[in-house]
N, CA, C and O atoms as a DFTB+ gen file, in Angstrom:
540 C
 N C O
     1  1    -142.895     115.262     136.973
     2  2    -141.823     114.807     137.841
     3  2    -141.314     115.998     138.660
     4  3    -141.086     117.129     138.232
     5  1    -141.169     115.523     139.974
     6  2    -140.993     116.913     140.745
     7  2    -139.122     116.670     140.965
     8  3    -138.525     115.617     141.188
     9  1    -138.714     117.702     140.843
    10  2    -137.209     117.952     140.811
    11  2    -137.036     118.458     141.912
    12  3    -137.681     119.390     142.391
    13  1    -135.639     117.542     142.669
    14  2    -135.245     117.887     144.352
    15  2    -134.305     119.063     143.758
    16  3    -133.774     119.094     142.648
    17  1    -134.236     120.125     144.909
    18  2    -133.730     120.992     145.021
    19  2    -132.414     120.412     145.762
    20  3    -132.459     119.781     146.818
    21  1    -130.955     120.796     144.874
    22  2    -130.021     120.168     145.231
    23  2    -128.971     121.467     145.862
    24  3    -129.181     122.680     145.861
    25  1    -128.028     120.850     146.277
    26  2    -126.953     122.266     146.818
    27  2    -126.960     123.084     146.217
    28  3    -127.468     124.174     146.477
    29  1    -125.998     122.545     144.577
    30  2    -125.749     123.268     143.956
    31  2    -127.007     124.227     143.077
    32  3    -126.572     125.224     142.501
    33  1    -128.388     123.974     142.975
    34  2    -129.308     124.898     142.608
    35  2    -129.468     125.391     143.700
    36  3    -130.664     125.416     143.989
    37  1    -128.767     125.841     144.530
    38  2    -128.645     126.712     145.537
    39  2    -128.470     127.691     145.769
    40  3    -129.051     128.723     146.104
    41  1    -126.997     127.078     145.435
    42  2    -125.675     128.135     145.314
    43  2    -126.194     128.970     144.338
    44  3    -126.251     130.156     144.662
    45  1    -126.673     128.613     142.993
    46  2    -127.025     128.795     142.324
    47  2    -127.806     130.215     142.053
    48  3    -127.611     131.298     141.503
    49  1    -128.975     129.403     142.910
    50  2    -130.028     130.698     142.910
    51  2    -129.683     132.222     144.041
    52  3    -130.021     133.399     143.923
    53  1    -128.541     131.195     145.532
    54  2    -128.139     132.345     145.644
    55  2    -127.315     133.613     145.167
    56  3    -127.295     134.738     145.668
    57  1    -126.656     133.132     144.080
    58  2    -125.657     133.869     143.862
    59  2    -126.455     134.908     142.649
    60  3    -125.874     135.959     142.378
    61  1    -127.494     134.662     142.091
    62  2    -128.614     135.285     141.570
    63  2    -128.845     136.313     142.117
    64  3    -128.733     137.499     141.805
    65  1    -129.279     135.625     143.219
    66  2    -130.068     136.606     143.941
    67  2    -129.109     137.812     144.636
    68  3    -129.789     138.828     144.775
    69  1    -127.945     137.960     145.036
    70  2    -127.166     138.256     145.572
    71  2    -126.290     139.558     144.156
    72  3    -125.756     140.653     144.329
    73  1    -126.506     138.775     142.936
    74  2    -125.670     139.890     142.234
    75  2    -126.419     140.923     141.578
    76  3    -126.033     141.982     141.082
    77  1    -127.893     140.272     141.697
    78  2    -128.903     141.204     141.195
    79  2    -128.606     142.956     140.493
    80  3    -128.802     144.143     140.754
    81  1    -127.889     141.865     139.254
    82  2    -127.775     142.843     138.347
    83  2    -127.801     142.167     136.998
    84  3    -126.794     142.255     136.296
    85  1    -128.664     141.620     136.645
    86  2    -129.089     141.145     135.425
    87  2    -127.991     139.901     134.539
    88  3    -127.901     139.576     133.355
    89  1    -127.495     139.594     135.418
    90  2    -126.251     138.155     135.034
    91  2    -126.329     137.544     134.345
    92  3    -127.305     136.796     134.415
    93  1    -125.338     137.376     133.104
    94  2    -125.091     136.492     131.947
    95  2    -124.348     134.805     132.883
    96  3    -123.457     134.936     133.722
    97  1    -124.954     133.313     132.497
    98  2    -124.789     132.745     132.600
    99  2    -123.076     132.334     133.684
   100  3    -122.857     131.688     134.709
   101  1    -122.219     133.138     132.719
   102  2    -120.674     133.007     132.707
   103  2    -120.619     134.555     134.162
   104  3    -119.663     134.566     134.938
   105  1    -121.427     135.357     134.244
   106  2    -120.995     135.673     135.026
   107  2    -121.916     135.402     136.523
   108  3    -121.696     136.007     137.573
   109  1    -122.811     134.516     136.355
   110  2    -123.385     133.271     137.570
   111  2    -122.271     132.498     138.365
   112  3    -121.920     132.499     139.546
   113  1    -121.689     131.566     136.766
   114  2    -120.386     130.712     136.635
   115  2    -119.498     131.455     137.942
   116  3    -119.574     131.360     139.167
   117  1    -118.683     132.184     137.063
   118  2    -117.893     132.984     137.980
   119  2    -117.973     133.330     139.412
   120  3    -116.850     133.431     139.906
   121  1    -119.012     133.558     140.297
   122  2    -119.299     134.070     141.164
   123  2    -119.330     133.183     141.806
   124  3    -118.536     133.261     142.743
   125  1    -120.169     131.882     141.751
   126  2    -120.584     130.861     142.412
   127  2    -118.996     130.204     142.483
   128  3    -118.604     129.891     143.607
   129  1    -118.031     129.977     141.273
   130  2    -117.226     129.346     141.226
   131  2    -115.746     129.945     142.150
   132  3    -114.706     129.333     142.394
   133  1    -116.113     131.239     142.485
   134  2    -115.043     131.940     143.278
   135  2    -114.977     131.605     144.737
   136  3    -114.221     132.009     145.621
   137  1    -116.402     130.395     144.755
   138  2    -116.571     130.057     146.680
   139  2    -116.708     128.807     146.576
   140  3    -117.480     128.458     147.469
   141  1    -116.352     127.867     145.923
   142  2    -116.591     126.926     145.329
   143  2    -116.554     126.477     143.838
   144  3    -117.299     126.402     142.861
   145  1    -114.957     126.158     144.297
   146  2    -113.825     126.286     142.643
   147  2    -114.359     124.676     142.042
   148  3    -114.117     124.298     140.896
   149  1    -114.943     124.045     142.828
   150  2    -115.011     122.148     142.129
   151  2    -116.403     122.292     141.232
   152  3    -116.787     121.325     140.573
   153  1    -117.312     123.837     141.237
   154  2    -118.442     123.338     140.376
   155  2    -118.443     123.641     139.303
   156  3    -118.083     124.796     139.076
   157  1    -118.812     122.834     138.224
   158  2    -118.766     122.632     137.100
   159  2    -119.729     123.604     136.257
   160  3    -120.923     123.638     136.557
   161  1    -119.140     124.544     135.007
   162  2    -119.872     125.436     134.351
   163  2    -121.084     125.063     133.819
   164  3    -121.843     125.995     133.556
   165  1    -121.567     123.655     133.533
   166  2    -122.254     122.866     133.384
   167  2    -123.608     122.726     134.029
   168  3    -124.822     122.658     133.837
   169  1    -122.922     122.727     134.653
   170  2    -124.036     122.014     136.280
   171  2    -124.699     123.726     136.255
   172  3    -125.909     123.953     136.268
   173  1    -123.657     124.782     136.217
   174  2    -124.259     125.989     136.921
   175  2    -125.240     126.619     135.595
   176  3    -126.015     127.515     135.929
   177  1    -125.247     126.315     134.506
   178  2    -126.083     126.783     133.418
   179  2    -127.386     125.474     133.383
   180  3    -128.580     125.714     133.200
   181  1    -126.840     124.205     133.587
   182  2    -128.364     123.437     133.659
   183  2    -129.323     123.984     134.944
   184  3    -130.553     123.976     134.923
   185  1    -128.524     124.441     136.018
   186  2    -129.462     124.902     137.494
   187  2    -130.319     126.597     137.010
   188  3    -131.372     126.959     137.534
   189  1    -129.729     127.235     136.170
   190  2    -129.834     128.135     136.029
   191  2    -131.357     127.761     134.630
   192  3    -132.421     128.357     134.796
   193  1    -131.272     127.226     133.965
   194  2    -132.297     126.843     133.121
   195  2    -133.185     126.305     134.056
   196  3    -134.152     127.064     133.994
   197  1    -133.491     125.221     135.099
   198  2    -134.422     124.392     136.156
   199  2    -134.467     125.812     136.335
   200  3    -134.967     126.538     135.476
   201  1    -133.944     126.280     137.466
   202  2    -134.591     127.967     138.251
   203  2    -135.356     128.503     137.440
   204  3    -136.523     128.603     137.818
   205  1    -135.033     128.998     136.155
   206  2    -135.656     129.924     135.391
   207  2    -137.353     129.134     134.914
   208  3    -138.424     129.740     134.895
   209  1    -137.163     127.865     134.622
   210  2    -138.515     127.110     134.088
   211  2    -139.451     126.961     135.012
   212  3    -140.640     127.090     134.721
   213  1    -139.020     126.657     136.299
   214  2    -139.658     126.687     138.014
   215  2    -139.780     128.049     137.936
   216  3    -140.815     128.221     138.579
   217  1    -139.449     129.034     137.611
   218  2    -140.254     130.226     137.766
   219  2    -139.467     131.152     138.978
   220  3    -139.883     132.113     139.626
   221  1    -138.482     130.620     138.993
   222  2    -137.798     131.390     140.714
   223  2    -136.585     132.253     140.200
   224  3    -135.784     132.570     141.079
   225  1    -136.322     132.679     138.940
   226  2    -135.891     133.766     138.569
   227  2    -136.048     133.782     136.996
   228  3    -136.490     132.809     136.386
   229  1    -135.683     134.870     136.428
   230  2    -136.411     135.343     135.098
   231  2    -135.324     135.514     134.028
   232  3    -134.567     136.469     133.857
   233  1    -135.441     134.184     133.246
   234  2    -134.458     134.492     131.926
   235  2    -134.893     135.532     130.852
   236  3    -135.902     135.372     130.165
   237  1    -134.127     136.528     130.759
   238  2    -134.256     137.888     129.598
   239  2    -133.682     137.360     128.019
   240  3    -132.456     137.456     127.952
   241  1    -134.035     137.070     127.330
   242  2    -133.801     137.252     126.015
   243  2    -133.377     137.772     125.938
   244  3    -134.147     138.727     126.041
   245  1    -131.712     138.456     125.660
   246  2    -131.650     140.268     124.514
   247  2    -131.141     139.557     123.194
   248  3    -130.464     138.544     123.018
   249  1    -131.693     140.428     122.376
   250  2    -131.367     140.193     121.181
   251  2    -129.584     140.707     120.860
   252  3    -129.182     141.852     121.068
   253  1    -128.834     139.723     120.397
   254  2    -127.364     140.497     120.284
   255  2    -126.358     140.071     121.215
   256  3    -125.206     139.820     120.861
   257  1    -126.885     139.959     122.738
   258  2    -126.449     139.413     123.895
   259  2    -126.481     138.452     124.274
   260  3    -127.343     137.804     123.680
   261  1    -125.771     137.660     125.331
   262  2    -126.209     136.545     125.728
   263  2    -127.097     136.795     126.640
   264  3    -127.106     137.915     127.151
   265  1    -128.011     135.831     127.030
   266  2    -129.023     135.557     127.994
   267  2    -128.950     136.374     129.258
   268  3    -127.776     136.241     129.604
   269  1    -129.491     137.066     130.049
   270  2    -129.258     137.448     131.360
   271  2    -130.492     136.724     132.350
   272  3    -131.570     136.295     131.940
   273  1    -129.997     136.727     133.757
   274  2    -130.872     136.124     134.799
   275  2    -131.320     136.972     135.407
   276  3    -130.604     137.931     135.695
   277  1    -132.837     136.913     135.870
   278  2    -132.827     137.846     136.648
   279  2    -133.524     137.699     138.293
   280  3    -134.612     137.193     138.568
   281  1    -132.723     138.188     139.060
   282  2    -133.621     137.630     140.633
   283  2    -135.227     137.893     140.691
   284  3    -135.877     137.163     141.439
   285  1    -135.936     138.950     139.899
   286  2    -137.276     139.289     139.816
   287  2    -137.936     139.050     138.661
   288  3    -138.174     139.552     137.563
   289  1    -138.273     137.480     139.751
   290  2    -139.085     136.485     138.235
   291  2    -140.314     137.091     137.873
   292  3    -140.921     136.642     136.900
   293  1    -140.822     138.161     138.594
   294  2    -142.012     138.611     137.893
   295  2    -141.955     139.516     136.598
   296  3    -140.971     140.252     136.518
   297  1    -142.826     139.555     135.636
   298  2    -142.396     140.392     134.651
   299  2    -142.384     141.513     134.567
   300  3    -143.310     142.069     135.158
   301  1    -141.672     142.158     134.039
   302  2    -141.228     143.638     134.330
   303  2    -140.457     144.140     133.286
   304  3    -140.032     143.271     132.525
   305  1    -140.201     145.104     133.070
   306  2    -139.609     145.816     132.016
   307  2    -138.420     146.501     131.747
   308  3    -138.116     147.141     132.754
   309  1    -137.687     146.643     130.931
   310  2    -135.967     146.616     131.171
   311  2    -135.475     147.643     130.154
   312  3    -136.042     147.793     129.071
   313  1    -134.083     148.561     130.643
   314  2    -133.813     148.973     129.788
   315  2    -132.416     148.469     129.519
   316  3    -131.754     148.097     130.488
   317  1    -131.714     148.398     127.875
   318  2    -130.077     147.903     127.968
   319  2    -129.416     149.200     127.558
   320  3    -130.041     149.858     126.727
   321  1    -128.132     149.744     128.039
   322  2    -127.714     150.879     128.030
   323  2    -126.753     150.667     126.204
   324  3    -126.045     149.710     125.890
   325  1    -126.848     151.027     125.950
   326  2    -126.052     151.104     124.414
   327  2    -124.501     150.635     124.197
   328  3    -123.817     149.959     123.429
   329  1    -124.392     151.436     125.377
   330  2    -122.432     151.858     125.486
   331  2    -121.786     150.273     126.612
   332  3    -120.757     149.607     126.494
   333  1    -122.717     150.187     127.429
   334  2    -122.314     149.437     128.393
   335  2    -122.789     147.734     128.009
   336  3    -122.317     146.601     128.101
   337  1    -123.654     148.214     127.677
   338  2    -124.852     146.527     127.626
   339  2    -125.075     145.762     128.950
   340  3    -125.356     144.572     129.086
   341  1    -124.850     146.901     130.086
   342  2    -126.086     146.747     130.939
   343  2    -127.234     146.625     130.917
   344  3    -127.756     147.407     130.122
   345  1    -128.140     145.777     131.607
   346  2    -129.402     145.662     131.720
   347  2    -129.934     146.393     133.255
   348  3    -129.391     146.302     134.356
   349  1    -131.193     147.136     132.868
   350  2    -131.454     147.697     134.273
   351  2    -133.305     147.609     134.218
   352  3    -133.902     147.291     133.190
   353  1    -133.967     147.938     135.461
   354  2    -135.046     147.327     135.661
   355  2    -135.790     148.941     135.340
   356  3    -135.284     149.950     135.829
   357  1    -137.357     149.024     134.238
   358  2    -137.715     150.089     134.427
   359  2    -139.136     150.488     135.360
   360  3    -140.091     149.759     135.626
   361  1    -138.990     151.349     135.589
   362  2    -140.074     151.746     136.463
   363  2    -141.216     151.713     136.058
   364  3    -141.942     152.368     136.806
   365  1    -141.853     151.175     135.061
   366  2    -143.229     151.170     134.204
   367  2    -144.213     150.125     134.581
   368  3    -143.695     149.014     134.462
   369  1    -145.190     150.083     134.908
   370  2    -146.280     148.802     135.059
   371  2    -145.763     147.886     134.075
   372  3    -144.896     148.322     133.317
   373  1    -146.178     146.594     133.944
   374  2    -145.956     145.809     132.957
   375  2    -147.581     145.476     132.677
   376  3    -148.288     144.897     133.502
   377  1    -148.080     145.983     131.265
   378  2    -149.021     145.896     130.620
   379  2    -149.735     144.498     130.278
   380  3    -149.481     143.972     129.195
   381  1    -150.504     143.968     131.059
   382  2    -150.524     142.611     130.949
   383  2    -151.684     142.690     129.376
   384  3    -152.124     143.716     128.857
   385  1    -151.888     141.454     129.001
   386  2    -152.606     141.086     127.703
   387  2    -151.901     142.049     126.237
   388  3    -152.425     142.157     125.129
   389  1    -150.715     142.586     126.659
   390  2    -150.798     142.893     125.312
   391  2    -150.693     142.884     123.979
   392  3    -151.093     143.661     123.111
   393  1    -150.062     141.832     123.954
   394  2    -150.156     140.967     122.897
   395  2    -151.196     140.481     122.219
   396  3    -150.997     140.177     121.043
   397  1    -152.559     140.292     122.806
   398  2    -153.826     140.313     122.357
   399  2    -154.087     141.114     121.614
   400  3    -154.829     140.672     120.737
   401  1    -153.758     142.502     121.464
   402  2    -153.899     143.487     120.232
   403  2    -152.754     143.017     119.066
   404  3    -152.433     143.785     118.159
   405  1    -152.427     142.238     119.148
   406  2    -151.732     141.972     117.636
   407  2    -152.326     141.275     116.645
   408  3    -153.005     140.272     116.864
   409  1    -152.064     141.858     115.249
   410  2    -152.883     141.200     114.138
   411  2    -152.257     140.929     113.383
   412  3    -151.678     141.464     112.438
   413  1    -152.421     139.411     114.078
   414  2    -151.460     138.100     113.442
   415  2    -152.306     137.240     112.443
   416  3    -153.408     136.692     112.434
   417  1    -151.300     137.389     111.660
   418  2    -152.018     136.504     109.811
   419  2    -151.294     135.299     110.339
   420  3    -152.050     134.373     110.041
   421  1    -150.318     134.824     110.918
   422  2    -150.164     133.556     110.697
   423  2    -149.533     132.807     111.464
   424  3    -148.485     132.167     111.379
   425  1    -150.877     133.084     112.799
   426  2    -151.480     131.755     113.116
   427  2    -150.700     131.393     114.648
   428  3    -151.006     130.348     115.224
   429  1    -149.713     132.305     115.229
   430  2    -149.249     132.432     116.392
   431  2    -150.273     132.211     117.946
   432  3    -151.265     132.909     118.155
   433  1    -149.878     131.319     118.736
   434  2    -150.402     131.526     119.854
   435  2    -149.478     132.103     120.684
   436  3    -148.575     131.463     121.223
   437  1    -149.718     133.690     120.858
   438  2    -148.985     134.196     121.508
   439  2    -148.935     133.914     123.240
   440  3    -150.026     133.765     123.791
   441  1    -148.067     133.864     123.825
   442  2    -147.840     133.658     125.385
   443  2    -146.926     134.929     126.366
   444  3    -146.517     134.953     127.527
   445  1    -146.890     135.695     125.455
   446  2    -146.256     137.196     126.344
   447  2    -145.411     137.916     125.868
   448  3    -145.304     137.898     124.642
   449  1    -144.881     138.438     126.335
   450  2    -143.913     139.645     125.780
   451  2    -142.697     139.992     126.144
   452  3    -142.197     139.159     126.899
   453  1    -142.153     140.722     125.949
   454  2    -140.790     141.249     126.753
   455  2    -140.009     142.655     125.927
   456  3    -139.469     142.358     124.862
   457  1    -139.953     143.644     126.211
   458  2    -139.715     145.038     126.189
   459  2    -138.789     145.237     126.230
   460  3    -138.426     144.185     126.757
   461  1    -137.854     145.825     126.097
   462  2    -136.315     145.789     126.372
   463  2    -136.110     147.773     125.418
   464  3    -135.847     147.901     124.222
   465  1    -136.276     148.671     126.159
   466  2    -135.826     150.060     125.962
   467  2    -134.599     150.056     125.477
   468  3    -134.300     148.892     125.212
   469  1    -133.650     150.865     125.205
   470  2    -132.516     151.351     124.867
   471  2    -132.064     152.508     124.714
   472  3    -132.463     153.216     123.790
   473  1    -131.038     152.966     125.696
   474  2    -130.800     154.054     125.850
   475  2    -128.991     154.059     126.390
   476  3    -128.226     153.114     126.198
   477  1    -128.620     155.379     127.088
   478  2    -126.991     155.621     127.864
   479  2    -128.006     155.452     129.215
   480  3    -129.160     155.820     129.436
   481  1    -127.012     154.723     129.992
   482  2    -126.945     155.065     131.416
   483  2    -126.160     156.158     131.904
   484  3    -125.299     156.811     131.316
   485  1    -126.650     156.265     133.223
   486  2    -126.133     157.874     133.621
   487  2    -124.400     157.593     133.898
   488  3    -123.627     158.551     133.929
   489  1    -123.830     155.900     134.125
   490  2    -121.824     156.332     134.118
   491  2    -121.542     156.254     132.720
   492  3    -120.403     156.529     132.343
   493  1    -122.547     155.869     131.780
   494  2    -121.757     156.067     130.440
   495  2    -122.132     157.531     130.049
   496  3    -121.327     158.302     129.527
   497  1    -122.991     157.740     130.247
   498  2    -123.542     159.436     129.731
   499  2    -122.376     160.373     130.623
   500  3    -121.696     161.306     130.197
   501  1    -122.403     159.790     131.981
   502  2    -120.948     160.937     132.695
   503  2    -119.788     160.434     132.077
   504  3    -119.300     161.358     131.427
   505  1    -119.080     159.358     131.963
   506  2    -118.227     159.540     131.101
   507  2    -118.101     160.016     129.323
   508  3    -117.005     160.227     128.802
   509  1    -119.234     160.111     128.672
   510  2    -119.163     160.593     127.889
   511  2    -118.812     162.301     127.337
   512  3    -117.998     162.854     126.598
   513  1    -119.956     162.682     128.193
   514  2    -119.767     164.106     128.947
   515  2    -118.255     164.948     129.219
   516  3    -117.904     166.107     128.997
   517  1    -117.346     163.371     129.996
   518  2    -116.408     164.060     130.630
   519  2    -115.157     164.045     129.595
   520  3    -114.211     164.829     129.521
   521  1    -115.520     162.678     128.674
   522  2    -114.778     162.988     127.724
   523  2    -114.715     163.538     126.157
   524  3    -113.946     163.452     125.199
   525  1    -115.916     164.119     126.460
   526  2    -116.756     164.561     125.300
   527  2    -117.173     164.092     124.108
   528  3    -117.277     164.766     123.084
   529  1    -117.477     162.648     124.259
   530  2    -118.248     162.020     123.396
   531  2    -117.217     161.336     122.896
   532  3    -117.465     160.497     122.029
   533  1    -115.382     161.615     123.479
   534  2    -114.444     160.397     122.947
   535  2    -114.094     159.384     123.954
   536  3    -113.547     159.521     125.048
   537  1    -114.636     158.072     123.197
   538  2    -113.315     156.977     124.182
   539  2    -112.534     156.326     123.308
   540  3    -111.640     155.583     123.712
């Protein structure tokens, strides 16, 4: 069944695309809802699941976090900063098949991967710095 592309998966995907910084659901919500106070948190997390399954932006798993969106549905590799729980994009090829080297006893059909580094970003590392490791 082919699904019409409606306003609001619009708004939707623009506001994705536009905050392109790795957006938790609620802060999609928010953005979209600051230009258009009548749409429903609802509506903006079901458009946001259609986008992501259509393939026109990229839901991140983090473990711990809620979900983030991302405008670059292709796969790619991420780091989350510790202090902040920012998500940021890393500069690395994304290793296709690799999951094929895993030696699985039981019985997985694997379908891909997802990487997620961990480290300080450079305003939490400068504020750390500046306050010497106190906040």
């Amino acid at each position: 069944m082919e699904r019409r592309n409606t306003i609001q998966r619009s708004l939707v995907l623009e506001s994705v695309n536009r905050l392109k910084s790795h957006a938790t659901a609620d802060e999609v919500y928010e953005d979209v809802a600051n230009r258009y106070p009548s749409i429903s948190r609802a509506t903006v997390y079901r458009n946001l699941d259609v986008l992501a399954k259509q393939g026109e932006i990229r839901r991140i798993e983090v473990p711990g976090s809620p979900d983030r969106f991302d405008h670059i549905a292709s796969r790619h590799v991420h780091v989350k900063c510790d202090s902040c729980g920012r998500l940021y994009d890393v500069d690395m090829d994304y290793v296709s098949g690799l999951e094929k080297g895993i030696r699985d006893q039981r019985g997985f059909d694997f379908a891909g991967y997802d990487i997620i580094f961990h480290g300080t970003c450079p305003e939490c590392k400068k504020k750390n710095d500046d306050t010497g490791g106190k906040e």
